[in-house]
N, C-alpha and C positions, 0 to 999 in steps of 0.2 A: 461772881462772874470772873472769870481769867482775865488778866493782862496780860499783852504780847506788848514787849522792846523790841524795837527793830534799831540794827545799829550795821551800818557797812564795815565788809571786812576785807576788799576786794573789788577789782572790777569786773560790777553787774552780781556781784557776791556777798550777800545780806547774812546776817545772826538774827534769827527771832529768840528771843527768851521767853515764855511760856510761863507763868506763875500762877500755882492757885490756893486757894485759900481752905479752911474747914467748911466754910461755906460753901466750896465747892465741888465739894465729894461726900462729907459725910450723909447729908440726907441719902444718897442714891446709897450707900453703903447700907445705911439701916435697911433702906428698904428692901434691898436685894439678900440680907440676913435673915429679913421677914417669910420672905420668897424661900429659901431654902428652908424655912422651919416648916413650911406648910407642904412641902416635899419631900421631907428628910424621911428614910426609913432606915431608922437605927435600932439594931435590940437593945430590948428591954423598957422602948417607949412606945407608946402608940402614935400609928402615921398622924399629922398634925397638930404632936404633944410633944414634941422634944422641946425642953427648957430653953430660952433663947441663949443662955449662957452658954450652954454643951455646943450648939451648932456656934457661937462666935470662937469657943476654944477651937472646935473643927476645921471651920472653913474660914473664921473670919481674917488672918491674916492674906492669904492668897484673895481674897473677894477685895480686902482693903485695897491690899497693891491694887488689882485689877480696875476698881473705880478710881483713884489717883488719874493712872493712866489713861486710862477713859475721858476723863474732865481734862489732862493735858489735849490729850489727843482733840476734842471737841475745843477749845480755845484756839487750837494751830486750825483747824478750819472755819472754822466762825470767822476768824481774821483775814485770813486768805480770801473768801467769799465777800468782805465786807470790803477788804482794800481792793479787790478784785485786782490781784497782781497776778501779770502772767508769767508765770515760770518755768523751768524743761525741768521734766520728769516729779520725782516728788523730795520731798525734803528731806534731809538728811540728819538724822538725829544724833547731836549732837559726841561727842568720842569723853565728855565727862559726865554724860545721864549714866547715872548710876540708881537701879531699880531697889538697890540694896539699901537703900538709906530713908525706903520710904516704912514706917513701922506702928503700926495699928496701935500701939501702946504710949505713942509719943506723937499723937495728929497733931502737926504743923504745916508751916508753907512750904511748899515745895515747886522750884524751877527747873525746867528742860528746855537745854537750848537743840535749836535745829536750823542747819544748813539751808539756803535758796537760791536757786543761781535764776536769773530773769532773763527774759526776754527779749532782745535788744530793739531797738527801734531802727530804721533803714530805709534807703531810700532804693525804688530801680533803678537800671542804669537808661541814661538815655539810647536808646535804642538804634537809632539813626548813625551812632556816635562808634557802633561795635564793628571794630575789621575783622575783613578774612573770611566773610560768609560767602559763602557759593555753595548755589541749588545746581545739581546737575542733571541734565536730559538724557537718558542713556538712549544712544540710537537704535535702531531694530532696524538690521539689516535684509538685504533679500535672502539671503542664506537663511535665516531664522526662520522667515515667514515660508521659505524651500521646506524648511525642516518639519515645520509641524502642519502646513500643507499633506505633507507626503505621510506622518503621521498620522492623521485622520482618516486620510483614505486607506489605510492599512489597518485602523481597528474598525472603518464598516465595510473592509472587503470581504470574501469570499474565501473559506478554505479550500484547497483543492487537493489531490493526491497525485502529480506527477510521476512520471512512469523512473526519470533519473534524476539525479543529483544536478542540480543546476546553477544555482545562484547562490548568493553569499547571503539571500534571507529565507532560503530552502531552512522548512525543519525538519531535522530528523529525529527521530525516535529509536533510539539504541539501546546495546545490550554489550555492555563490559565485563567481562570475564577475565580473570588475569590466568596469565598462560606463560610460554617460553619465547624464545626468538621467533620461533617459527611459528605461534599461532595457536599452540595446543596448547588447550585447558589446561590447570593445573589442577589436584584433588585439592577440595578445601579452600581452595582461591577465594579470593573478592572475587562477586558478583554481587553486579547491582544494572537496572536499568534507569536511563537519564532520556532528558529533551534537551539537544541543542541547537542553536542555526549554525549553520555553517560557515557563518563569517566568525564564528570565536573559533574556530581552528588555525592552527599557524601559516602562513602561505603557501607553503611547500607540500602539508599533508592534506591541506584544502584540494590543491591541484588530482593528488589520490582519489579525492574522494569523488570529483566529479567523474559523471556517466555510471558511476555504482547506481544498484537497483533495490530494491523490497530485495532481502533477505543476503544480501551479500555483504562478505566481511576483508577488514581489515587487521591488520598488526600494528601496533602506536606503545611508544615509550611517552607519558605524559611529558618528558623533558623537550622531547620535539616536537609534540604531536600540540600543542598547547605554546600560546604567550604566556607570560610571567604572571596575571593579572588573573586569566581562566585557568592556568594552572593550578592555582592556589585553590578555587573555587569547585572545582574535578577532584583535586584531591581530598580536598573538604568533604564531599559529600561520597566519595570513594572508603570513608573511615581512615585516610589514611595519614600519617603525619607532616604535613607540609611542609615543616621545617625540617624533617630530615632527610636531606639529599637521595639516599637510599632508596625513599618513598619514588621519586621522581624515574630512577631508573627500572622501575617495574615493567613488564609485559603485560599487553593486554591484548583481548580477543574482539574488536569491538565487530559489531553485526546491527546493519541497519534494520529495525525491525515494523520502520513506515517514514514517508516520505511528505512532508504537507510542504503547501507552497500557499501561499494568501494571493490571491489577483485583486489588487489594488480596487477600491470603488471608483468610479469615471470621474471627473470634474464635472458634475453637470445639475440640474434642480432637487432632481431626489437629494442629490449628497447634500446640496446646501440646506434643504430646507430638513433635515435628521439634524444636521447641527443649530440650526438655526429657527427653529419653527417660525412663524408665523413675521417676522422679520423683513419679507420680501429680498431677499436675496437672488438674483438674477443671472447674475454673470460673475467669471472667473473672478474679473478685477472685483467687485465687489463682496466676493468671496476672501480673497486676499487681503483686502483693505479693512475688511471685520476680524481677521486674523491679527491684522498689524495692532488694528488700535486695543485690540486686547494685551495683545504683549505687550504695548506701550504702558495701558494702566497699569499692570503690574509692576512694572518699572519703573515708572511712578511714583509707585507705595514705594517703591524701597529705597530712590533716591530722596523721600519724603521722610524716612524714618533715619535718614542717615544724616539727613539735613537736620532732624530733633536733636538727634546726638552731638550736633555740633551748636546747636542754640543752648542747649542744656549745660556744654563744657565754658561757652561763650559767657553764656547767665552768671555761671559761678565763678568764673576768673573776673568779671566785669561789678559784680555786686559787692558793693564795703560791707561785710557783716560782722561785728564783734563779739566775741562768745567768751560768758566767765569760764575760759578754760581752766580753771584749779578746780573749782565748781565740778565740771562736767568731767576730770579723768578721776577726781576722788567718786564720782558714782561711779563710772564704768569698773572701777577697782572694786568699788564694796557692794554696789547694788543694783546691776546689770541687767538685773531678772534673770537672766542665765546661771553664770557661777563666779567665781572670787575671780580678780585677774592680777596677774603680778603688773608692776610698774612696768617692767618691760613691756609687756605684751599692752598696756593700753596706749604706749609711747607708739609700738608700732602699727597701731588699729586708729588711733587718733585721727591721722588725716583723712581717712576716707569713710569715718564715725560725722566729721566735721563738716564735709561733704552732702553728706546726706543731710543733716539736721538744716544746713543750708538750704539744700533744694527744697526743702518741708516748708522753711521759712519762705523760701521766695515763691512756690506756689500760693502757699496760704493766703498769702497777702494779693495774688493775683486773682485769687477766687475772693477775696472779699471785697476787694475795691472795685471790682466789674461785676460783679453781684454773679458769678458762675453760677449756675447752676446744674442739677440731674433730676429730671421726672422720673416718676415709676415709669411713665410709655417708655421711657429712653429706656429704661434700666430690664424690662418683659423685651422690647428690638434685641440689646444685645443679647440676653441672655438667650432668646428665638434663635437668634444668627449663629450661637455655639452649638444646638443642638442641631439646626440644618450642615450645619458644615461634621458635624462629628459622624453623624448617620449619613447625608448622602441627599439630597432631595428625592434622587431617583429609587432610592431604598426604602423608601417609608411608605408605599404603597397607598390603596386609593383612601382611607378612611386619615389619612397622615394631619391634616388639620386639628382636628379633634382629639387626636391622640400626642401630638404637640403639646398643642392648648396643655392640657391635663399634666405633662411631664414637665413643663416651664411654669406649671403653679407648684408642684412638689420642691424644684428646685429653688423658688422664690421664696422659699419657705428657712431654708438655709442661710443665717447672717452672712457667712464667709463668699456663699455665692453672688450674693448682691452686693457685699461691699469689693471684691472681685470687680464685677461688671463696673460698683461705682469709681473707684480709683482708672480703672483704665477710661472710661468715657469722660473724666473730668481733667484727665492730664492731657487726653487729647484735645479737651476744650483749651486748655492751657496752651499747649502750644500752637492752636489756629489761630489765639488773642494774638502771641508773641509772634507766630509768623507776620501777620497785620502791621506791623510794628518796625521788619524790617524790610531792608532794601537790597536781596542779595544778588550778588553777581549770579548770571545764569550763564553756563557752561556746556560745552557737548561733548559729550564722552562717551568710548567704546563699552562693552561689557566687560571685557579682559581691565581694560584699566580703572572702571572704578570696581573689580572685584579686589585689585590690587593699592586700592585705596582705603578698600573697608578693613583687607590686612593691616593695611602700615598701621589705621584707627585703633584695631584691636590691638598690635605689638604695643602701641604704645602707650594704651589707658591698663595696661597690664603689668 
């Protein structure tokens, strides 16, 4: 049987020694020599008649290393398992194992030493104790609730075809033709026909275009005829190069070739109950008031998810953790699982390498001390909830249950899918704990200014 020395070299940074004996490789040697004689097919012997000598000249040196190894390898986990130490990543073998010294002609003892960096032990932070938390309300203005009011009734109103040009949300249907100053075609020109409203026209050739009818045209240099924004976007779908000035001062022929206008749907029960089915929505205000508190919840979510980011930054500037950093950049250098890294590059990867394995550590320890948990139900909801939101509820047609059903067991079938769904529904468990825990200032704030909050957040975790 192996003996493993354990000797510290470092802080949280162990040498295991590894030694094993004749005892503890040759039987599995012979036998695996045995194993290959009953396999062997060599000319001029018959299949399970090769002399055991000819297969140990053969294979037996590389078989020998190979069980040596083997028997180290099996002693470094047998000891592991028995001391049940917990350590990051895996061990490091040693930089004087040297494979060459092990030789089928001279069975002796043989040692390999291997690297382990552990675990550390930690406390959280008291929670009560953390400043500078603030949950923010973002408000939801009348304007908002104006805005997608008026929205709504515009994608269940009515097309109609107006006789002129009228409004800034008139569409027109056209036909570009590139021409001269004056209007006439040019042979070979761009043409192309487009749909636009008439408020993406610049003010001045807006003013033109009102009172024009089905089939009457205009002259337009996209440089006036256009803001800077639908310029780019005209000229985009013109083929034409938007970066080059040039592009801009072309003529064109445009001709209205239909006129739609939408008539708003009324405020009134029909409309509420298309948006709202079965709901009991009555009146305007209450129409309004189901608008609000919807834009609220989403507002919500996002002041909620901005408020994780700052428990998360809080968490890890607030928590002692000690890490055998020689340990941990001599792996990122040799054994990454990715590829070799110079010292520089894990000098500069370190901190936010350090970071992570942090947050790993202080979730961990949040999930096992509160006993977290994920059901498979939890785990079938979320993964339900990706598939109604990717297709559409309204999209999936009448037999959609069943056909669900069917495509959320294919998916569950998928490791990466479930542990997907498992990590996001446990971190969120995570930080409902951690919200529970604190006391945060609660704050009112515009949309503009905490959009310009979640900047500063991002300029500076960048």
């Amino acid at each position: 049987m192996a003996t493993v020395t354990r000797e510290n070299i470092g802080p949280l940074n162990d040498k295991l020694t590894v030694t094993v004996g004749k005892e503890d490789y040759l039987p599995s040697f012979e036998k695996a020599l045995k194993q290959y004689a009953k396999s062997a097919n060599i000319p001029g012997f018959r299949k399970g008649m090769v002399p055991a000598g000819v297969i140990k000249k053969m294979h037996g040196p590389s078989v020998y290393t190979e069980e040596v190894l083997r028997s180290i390898e099996k002693g470094l986990v047998d000891y592991l398992e028995k001391e049940k130490l917990e350590i990051f990543a895996q061990p490091l073998p040693g930089s004087d194992n040297d494979a060459g010294t092990i030789d089928m002609n001279n069975p002796a003892e043989y040692s390999f030493n291997f690297e382990i960096g552990l675990k550390p032990s930690f406390e959280l932070p008291d929670f009560s104790t953390i400043p500078s938390l603030t949950r923010y309300k973002i408000e939801v203005t009348k304007e908002m609730i104006d805005e997608e009011v008026d929205r709504i009734r515009v994608r269940q109103g009515n097309m109609t075809e107006p006789e002129t040009v009228s409004t800034d949300e008139d569409v027109l249907n056209v036909k570009f033709e590139e021409s001269d100053a004056e209007g006439n075609p040019l042979e070979d020109g761009v043409s192309k026909e487009n749909s636009l409203l008439l408020k993406y026209f610049s003010p001045d050739f807006k003013e033109q275009l009102k009172g024009k009818k089905k089939d009457d045209s205009a002259t337009l240099q996209l440089k006036a005829a256009f803001e800077e924004k639908e310029r780019e976007w005209v000229a985009g779908d013109l083929g034409l190069d938007k970066e080059n000035p040039d592009s801009l001062e072309k003529y064109f022929k445009m001709t209205i070739t239909k006129i739609g206008r939408v008539e708003k749907h009324e405020l009134n029960e029909d409309l509420y109950e298309k948006i709202y089915a079965g709901q009991e929505i009555r009146t305007e205000d209450d129409f309004r008031n189901k608008i609000k508190a919807e834009i609220q919840a989403g507002f919500d979510a996002e002041s909620r998810s901005h408020f994780h980011h700052h428990l998360y930054h809080a968490l890890l500037d607030h928590t002692s953790v000690h890490f055998p950093e020689g340990f941990l950049k001599k792996w990122m250098e040799q054994n990454d699982g990715q590829s070799t890294k110079t010292a520089e590059q894990v000098e500069a990867e370190f901190p936010s390498f350090i970071n992570q394995l942090k947050w790993s550590l202080i979730t961990d320890k949040i999930i096992e001390e509160n006993k977290l948990e994920v059901s498979p139900e939890e785990i079938r909801e979320a993964v339900t909830g990706q598939v109604m939101g990717y297709f559409g509820a309204s999209g999936l047609g009448r037999d959609a249950d069943g056909w669900i059903h069917n495509y959320v067991d294919q998916l569950l079938k998928d490791k990466r899918q479930v542990d997907g769904a498992y990590r996001k529904i446990i971190t969120e468990k995570v930080f409902t704990w951690v919200e529970a825990k604190t006391t945060p200032a609660e704050q009112l704030i515009s949309l503009d200014d905490f959009k310009n909050l979640l900047e500063e957040h991002q300029h500076h975790h960048h």
